[in-house]
DSSP file (Angstrom, degrees, kcal/mol; ACC not computed):
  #  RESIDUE AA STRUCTURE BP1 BP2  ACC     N-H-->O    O-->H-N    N-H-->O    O-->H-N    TCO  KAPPA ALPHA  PHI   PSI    X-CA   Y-CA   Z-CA
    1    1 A X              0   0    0      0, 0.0     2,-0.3     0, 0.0     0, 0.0   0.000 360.0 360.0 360.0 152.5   15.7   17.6   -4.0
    2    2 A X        -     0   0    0      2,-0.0     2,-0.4     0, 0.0     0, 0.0  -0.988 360.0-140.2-139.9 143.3   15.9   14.8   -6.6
    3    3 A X        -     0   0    0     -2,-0.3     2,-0.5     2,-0.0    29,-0.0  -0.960  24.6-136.1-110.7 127.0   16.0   10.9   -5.8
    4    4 A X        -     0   0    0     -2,-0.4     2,-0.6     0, 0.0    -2,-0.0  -0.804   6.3-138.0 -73.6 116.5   18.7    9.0   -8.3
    5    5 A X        +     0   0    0     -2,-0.5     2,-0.3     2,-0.0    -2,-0.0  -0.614  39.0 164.8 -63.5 109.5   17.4    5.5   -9.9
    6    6 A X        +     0   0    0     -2,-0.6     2,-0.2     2,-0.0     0, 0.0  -0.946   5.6 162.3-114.0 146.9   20.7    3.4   -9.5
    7    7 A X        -     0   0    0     -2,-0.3     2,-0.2    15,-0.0    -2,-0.0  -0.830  27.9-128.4-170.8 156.4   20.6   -0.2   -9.8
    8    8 A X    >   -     0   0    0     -2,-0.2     3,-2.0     1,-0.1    -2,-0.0  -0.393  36.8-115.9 -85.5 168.5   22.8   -3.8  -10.5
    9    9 A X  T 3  S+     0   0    0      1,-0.2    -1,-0.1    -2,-0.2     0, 0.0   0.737 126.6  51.3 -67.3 -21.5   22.4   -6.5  -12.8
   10   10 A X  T 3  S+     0   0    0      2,-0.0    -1,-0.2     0, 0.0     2,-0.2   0.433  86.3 104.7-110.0   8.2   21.9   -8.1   -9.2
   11   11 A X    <   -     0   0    0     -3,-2.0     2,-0.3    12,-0.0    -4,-0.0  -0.452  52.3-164.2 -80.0 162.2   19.3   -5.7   -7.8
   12   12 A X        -     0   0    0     -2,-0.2     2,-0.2    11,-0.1     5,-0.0  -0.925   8.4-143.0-137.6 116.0   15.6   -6.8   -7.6
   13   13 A X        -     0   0    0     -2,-0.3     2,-0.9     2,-0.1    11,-0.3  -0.508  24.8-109.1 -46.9 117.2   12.5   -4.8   -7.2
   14   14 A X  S    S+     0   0    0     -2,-0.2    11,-0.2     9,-0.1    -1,-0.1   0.667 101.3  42.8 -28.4 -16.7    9.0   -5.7   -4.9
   15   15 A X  S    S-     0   0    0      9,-1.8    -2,-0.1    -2,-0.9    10,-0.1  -0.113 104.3 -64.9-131.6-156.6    7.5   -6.0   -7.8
   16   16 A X        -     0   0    0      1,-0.1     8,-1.7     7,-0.1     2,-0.9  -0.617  59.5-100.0 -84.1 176.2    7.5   -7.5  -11.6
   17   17 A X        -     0   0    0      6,-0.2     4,-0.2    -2,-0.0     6,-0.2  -0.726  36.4-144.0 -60.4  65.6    9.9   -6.1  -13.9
   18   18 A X    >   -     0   0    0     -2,-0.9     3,-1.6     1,-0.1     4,-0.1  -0.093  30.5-102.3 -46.2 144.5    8.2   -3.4  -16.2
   19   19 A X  T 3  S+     0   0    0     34,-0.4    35,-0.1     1,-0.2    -1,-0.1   0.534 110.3  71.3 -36.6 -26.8    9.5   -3.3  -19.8
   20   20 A X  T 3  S-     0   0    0     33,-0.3    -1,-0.2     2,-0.1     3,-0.1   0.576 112.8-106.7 -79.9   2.6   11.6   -0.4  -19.6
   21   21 A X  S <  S+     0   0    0     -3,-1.6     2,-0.2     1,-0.3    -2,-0.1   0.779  82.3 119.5  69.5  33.4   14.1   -2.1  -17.6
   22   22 A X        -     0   0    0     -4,-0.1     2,-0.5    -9,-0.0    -1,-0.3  -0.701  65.7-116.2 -80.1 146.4   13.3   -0.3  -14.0
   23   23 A X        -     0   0    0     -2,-0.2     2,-0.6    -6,-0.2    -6,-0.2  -0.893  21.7-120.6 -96.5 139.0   12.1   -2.5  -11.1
   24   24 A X        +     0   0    0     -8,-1.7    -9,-1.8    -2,-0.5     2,-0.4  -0.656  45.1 166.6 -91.7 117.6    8.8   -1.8  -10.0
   25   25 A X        +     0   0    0     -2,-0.6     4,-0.1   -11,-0.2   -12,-0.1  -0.966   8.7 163.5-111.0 141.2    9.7   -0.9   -6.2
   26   26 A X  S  > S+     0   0    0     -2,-0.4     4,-1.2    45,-0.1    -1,-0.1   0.218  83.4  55.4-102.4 -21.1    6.3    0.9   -4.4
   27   27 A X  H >> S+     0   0    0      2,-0.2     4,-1.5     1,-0.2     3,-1.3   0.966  97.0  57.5 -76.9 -48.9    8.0    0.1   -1.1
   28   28 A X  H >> S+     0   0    0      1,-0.2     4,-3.5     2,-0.2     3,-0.8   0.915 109.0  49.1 -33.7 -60.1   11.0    1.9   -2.1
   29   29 A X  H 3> S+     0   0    0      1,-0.2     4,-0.6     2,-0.2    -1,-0.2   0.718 107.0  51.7 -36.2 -38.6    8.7    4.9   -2.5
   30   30 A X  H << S+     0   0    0     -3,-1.3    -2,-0.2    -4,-1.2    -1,-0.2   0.548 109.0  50.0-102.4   2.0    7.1    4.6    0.5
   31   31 A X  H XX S+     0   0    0     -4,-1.5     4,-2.9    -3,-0.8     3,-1.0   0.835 112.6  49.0 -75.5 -44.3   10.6    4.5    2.7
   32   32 A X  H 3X S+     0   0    0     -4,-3.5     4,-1.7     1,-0.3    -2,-0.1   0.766 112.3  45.2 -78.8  -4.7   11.9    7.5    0.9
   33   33 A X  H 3< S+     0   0    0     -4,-0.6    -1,-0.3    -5,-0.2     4,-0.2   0.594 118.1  45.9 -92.8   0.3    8.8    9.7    1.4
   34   34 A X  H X> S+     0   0    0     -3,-1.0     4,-1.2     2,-0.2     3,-0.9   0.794 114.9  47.5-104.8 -33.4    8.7    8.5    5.0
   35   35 A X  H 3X S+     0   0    0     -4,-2.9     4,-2.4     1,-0.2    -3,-0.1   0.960 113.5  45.7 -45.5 -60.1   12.4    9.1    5.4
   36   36 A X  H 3X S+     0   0    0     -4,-1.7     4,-0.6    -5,-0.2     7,-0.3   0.444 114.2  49.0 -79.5   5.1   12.1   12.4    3.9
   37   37 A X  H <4 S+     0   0    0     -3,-0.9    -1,-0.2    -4,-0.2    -2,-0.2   0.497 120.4  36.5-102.9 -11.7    8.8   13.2    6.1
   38   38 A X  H  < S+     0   0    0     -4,-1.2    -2,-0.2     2,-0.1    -3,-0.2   0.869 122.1  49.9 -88.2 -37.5   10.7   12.0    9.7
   39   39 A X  H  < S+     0   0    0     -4,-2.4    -3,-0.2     2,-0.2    -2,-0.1   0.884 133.4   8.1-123.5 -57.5   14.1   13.6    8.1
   40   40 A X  S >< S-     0   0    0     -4,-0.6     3,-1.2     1,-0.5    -1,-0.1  -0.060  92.5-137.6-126.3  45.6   12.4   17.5    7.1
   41   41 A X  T 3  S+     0   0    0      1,-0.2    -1,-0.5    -3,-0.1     2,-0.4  -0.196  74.2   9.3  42.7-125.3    9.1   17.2    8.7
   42   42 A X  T 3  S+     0   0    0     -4,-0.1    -1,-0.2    -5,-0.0     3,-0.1  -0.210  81.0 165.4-118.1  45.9    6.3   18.6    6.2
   43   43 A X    <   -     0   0    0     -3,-1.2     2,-0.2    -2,-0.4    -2,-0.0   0.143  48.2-107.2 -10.2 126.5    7.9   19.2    3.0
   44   44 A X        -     0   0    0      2,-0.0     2,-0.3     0, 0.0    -1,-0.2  -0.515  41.0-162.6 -55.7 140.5    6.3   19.8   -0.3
   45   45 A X        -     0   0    0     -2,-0.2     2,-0.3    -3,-0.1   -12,-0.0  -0.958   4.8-160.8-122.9 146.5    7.1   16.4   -1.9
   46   46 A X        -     0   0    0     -2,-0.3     2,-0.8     2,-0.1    -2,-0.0  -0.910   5.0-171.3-140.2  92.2    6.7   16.5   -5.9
   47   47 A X        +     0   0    0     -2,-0.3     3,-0.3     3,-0.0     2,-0.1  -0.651  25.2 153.7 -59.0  67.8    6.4   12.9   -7.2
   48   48 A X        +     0   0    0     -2,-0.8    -2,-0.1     1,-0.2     3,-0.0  -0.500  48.6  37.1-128.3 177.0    6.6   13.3  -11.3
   49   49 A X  S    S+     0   0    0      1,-0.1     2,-0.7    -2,-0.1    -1,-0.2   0.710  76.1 131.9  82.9  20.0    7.7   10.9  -14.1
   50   50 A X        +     0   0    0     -3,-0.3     2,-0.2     2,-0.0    -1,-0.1  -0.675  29.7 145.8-123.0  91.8    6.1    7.5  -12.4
   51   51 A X        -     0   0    0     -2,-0.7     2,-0.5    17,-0.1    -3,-0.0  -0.529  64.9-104.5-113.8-176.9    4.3    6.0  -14.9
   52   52 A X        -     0   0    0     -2,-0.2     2,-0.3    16,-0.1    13,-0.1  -0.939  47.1-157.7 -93.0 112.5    3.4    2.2  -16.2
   53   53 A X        +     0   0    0     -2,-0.5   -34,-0.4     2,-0.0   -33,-0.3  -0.732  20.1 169.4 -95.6 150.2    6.4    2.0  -19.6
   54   54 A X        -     0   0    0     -2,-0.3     2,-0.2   -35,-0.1     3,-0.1  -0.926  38.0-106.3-141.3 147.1    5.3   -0.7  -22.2
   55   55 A X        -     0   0    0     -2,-0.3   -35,-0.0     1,-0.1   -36,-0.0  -0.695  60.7 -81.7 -72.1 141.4    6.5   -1.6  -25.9
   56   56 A X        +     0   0    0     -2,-0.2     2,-0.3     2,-0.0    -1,-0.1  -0.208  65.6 167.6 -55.7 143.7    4.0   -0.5  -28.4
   57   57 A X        -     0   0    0      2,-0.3    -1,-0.0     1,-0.1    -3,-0.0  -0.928  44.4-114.3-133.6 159.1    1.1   -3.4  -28.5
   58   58 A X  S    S+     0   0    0     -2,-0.3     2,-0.2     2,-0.0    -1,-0.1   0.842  98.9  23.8 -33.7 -55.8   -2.2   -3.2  -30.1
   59   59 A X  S    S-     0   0    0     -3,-0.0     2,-0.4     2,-0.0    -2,-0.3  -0.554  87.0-111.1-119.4 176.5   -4.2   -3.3  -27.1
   60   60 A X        -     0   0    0     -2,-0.2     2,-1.5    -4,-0.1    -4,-0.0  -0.977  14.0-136.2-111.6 116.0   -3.2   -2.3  -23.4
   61   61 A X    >>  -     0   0    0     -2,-0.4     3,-1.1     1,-0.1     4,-0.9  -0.517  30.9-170.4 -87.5  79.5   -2.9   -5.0  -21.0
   62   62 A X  T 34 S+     0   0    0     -2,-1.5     4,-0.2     1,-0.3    -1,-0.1  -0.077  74.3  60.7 -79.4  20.3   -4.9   -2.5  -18.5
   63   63 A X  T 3> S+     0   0    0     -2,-0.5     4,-1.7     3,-0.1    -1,-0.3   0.668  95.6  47.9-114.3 -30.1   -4.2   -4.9  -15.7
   64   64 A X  H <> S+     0   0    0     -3,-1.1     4,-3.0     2,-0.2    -2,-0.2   0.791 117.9  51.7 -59.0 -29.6   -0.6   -5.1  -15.4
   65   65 A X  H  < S+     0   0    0     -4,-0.9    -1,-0.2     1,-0.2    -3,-0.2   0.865 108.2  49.8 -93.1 -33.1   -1.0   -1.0  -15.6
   66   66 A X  H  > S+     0   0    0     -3,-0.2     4,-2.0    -4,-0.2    -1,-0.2   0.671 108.7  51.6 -67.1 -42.1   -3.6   -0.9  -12.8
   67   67 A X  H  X S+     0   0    0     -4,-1.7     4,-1.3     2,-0.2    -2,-0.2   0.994 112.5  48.9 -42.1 -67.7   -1.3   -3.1  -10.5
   68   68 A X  H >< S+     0   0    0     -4,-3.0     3,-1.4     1,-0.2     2,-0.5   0.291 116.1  39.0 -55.2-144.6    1.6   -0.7  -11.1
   69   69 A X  H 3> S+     0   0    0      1,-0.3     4,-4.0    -4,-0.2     5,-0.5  -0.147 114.6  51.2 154.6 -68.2   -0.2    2.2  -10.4
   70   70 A X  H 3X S+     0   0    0     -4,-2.0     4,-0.9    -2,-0.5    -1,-0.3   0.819 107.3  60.2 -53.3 -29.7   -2.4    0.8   -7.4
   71   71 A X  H << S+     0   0    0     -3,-1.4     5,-0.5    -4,-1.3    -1,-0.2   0.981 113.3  31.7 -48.8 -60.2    1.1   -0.4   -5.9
   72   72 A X  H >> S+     0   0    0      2,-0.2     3,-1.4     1,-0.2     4,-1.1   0.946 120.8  50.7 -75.2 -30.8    2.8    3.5   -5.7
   73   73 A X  H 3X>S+     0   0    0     -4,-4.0     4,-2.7     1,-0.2     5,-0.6   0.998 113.9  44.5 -66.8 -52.8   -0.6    5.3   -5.0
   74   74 A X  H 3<5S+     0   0    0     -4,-0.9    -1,-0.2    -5,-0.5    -2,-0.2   0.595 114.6  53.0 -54.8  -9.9   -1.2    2.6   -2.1
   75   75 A X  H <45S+     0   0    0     -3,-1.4     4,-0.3    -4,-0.2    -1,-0.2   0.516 110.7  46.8 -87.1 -20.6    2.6    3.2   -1.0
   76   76 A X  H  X5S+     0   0    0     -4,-1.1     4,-1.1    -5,-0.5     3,-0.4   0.918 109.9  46.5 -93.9 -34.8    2.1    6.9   -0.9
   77   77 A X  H  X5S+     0   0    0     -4,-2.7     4,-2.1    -5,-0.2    -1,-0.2   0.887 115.6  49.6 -72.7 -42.8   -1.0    7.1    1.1
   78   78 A X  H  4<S+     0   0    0     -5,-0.6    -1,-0.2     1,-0.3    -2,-0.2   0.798 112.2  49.6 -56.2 -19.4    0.6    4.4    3.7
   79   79 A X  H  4 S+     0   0    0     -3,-0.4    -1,-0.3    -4,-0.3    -2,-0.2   0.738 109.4  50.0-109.5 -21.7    3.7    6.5    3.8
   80   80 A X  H  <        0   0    0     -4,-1.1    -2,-0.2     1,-0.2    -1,-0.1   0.694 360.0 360.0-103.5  -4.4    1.4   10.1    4.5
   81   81 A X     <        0   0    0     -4,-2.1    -1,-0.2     0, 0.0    -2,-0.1   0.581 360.0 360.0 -66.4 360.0   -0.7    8.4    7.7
């Protein structure tokens, strides 16, 4: 099973905007793995491809990347209690 990214010029995310032009949703995440754990009980779930995207810089602004990251891991643990 595969979840499609769709979105409008008028959608908005939880979160900031990441460079790649995705909105960063972690809630989103943690309704469809709670959907899909009420919906086929205790499915393998295979999260892949959810990374922090950036334009090359010099340095890494290692907080913006730690936000993102602490958002979906802290959605996904909320969503498997």
């Amino acid at each position: 099973m595969s979840a499609t990214f769709r979105m409008s010029r008028n959608d908005s995310g939880t979160g900031q905007f990441i460079p790649i032009n995705m909105p960063n949703d972690p809630q989103g995440l943690q309704c469809m793995l709670q959907y899909l754990t009420d919906t086929y009980q205790n499915i393998p779930i295979y999260v892949q491809e959810n990374g922090y995207g950036q334009f090359f810089i010099d340095s890494v602004n290692d907080h913006n990347r730690v936000e993102y990251l602490s958002g979906y891991i802290g959605s996904t643990l909320t969503a498997l209690k």
